[in-house]
mmCIF file of the C-alpha atoms, coordinates in Angstrom:
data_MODEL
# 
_entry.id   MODEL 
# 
loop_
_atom_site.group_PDB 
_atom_site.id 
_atom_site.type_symbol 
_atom_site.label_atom_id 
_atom_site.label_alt_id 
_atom_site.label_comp_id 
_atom_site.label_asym_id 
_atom_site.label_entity_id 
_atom_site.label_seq_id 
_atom_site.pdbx_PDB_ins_code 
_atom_site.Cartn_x 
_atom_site.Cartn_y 
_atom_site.Cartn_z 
_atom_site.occupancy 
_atom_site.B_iso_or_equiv 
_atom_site.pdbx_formal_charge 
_atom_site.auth_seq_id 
_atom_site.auth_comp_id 
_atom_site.auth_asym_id 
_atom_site.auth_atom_id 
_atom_site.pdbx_PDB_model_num 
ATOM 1  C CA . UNK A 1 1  ? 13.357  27.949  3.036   1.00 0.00 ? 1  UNK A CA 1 
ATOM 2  C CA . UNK A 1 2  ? 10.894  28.258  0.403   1.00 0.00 ? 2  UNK A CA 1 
ATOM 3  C CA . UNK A 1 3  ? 9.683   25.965  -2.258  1.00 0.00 ? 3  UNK A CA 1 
ATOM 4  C CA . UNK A 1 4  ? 8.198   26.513  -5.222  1.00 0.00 ? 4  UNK A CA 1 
ATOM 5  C CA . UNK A 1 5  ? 7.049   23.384  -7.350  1.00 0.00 ? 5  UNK A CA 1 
ATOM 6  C CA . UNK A 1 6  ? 4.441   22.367  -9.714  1.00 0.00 ? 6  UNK A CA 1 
ATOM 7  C CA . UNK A 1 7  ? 4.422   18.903  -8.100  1.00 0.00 ? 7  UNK A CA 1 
ATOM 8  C CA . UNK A 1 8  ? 1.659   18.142  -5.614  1.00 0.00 ? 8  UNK A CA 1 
ATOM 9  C CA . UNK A 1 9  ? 3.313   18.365  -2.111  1.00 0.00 ? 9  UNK A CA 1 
ATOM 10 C CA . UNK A 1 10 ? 2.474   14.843  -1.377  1.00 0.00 ? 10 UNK A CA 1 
ATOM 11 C CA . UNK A 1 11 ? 5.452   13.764  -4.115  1.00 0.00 ? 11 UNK A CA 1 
ATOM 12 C CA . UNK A 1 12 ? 8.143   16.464  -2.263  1.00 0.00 ? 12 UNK A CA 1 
ATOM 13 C CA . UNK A 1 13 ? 7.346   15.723  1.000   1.00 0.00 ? 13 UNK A CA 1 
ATOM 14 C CA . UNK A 1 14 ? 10.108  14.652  3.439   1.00 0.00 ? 14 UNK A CA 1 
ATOM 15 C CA . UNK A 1 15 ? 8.054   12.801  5.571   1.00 0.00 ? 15 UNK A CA 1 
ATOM 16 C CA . UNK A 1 16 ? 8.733   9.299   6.072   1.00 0.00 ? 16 UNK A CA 1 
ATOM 17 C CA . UNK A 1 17 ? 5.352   7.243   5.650   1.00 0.00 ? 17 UNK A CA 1 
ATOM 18 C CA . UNK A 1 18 ? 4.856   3.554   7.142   1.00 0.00 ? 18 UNK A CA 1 
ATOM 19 C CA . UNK A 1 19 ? 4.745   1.361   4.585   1.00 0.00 ? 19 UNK A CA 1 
ATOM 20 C CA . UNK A 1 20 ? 4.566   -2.815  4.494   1.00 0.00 ? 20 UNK A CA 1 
ATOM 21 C CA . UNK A 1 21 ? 4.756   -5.363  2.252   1.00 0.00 ? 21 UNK A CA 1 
ATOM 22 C CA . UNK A 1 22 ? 1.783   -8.147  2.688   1.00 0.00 ? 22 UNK A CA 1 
ATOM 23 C CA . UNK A 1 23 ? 2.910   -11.577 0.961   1.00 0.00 ? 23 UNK A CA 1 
ATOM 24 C CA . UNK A 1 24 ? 0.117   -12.874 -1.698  1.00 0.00 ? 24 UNK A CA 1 
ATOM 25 C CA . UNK A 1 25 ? -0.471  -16.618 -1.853  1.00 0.00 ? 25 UNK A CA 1 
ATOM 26 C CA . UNK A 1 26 ? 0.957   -16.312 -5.428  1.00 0.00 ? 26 UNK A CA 1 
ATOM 27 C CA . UNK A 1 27 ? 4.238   -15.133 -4.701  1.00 0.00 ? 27 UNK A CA 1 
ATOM 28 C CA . UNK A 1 28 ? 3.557   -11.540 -5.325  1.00 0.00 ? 28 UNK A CA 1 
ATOM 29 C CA . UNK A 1 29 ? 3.250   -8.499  -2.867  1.00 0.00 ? 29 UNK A CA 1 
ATOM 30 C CA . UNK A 1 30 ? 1.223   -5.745  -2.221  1.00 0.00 ? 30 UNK A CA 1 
ATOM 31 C CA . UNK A 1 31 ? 3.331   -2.438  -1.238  1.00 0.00 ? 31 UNK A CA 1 
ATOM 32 C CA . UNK A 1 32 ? 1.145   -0.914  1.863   1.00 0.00 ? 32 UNK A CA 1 
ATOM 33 C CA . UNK A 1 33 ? 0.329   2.296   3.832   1.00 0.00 ? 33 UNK A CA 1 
ATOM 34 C CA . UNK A 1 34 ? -0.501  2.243   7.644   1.00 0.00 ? 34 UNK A CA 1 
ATOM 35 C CA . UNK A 1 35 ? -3.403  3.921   8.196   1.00 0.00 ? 35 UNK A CA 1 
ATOM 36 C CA . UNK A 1 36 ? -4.988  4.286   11.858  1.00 0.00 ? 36 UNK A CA 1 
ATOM 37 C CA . UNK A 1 37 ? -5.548  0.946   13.852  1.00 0.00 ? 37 UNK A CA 1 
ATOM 38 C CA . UNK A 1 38 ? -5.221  -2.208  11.713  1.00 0.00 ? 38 UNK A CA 1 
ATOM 39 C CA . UNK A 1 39 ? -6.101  -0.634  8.214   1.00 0.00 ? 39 UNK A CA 1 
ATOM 40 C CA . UNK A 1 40 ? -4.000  -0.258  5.330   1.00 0.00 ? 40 UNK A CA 1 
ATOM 41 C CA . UNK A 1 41 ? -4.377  1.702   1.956   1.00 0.00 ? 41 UNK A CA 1 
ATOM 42 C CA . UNK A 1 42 ? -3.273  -0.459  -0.858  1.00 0.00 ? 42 UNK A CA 1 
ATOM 43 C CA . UNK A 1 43 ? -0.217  1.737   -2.895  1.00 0.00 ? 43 UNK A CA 1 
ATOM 44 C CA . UNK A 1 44 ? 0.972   -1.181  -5.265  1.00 0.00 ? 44 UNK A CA 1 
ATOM 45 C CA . UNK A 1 45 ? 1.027   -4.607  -6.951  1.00 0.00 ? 45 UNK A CA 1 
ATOM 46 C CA . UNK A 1 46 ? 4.431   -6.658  -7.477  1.00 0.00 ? 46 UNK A CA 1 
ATOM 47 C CA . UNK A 1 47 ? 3.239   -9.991  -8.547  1.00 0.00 ? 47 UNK A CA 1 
ATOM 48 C CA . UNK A 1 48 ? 4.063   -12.546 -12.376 1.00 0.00 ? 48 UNK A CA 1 
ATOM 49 C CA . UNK A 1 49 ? 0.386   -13.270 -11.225 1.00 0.00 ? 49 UNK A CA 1 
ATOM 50 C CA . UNK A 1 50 ? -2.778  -11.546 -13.744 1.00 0.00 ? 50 UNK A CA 1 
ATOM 51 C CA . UNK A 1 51 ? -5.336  -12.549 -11.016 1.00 0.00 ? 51 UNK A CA 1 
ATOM 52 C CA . UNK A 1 52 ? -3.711  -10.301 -8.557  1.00 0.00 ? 52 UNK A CA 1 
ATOM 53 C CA . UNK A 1 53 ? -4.237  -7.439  -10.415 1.00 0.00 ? 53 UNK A CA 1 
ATOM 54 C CA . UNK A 1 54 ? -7.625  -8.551  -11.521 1.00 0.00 ? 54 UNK A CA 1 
ATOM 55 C CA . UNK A 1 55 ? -8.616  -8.561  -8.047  1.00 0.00 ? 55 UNK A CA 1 
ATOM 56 C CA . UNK A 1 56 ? -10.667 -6.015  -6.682  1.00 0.00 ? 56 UNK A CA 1 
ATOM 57 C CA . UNK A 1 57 ? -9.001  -6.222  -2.849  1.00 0.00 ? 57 UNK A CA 1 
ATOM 58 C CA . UNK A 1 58 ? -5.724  -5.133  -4.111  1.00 0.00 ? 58 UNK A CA 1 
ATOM 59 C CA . UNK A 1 59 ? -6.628  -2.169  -6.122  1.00 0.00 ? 59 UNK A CA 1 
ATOM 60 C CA . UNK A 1 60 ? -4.526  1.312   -5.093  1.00 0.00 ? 60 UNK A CA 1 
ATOM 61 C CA . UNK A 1 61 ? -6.179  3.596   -2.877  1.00 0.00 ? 61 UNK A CA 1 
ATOM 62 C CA . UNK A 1 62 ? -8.500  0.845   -1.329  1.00 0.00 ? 62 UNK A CA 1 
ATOM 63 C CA . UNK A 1 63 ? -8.743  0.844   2.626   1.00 0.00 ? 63 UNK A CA 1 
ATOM 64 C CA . UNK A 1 64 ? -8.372  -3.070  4.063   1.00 0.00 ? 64 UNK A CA 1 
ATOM 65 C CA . UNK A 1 65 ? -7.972  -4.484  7.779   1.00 0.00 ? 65 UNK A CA 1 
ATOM 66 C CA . UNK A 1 66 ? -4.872  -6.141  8.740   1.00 0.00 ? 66 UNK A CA 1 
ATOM 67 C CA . UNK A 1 67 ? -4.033  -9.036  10.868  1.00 0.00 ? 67 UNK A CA 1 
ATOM 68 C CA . UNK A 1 68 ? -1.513  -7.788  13.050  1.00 0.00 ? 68 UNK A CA 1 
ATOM 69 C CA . UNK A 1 69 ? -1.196  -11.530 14.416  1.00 0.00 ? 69 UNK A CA 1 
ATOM 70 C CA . UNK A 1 70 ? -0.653  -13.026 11.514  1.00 0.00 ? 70 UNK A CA 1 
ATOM 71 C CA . UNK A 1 71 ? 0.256   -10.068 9.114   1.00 0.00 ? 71 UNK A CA 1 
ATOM 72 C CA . UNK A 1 72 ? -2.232  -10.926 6.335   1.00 0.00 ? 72 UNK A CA 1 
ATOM 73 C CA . UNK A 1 73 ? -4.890  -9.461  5.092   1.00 0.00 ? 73 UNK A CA 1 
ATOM 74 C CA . UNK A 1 74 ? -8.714  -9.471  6.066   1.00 0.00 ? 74 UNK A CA 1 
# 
């Protein structure tokens, strides 16, 4: 079958990625993807919190080490 698109392949793909959802202290979540190891690449923000977006950490694309004990982040 071929494909042609103008989308980057990334949005067509029909591979199934890892994701996880970390609980914030606020209530919110961040929306995750499993990287090698124990790090994550932050992919969203879901939180009624403005310092959770305000915070550096949770900013998409950045790379963070999980817990896997405790499931919270580094």
């Amino acid at each position: 079958m071929i494909m042609y698109s103008s989308d980057p392949m990334s949005l067509v793909s029909w591979e199934a990625r890892a994701n996880l959802r970390i609980p914030l202290a606020s209530g919110g979540h961040v929306e995750a993807e499993v990287l090698e190891g124990s790090r994550i690449r932050i992919l969203s923000v879901c939180s009624t919190d403005p310092m959770d977006y305000l915070d550096l950490r949770y900013q998409p694309g950045n790379i963070l080490n999980l817990d896997p004990a405790a499931g919270t982040l580094v």
